[in-house]
C-alpha positions in Angstrom: -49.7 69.0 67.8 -51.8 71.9 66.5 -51.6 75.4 68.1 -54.5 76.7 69.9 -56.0 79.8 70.5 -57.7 80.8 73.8 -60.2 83.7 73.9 -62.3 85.2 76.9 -64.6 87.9 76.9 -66.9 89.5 79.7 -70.2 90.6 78.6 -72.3 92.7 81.3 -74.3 89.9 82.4 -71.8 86.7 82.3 -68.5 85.6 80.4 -67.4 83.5 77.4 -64.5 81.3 77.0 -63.1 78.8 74.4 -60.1 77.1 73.3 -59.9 76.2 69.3 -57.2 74.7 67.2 -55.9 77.3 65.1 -54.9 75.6 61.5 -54.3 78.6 59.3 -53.8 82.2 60.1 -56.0 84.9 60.3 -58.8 86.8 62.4 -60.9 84.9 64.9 -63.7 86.8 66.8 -66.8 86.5 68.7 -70.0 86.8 66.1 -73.3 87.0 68.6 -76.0 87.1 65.7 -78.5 88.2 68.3 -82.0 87.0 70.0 -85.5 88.4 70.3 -84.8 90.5 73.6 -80.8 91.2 72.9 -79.1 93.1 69.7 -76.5 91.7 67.5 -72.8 92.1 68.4 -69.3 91.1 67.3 -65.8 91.4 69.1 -62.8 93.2 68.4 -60.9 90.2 66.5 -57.8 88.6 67.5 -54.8 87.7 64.9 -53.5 84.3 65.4 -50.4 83.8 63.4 -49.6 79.9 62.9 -46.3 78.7 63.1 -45.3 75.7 62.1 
């Protein structure tokens, strides 16, 4: 079984939520590239260390 990595975050008008499997270490973040009527905007990033 493959660890996994659960991250939520709570924007001013709603909240985000996943669950991933995590294969390899490293950074994982929330990357919100932006629309017409909302800016850009990207989350503090989480380490996720992977054991075997």
């Amino acid at each position: 079984m493959l660890p996994t990595h659960t991250t939520r975050g709570r924007g001013s008008t709603g909240s985000l939520r996943t669950t991933v499997k995590a294969v390899k270490d490293g950074y994982w973040r929330w990357n919100f590239t932006g629309t017409s009527t909302t800016g850009p905007a990207k989350a503090t990033g989480d380490y996720v260390d992977v054991r075997p």
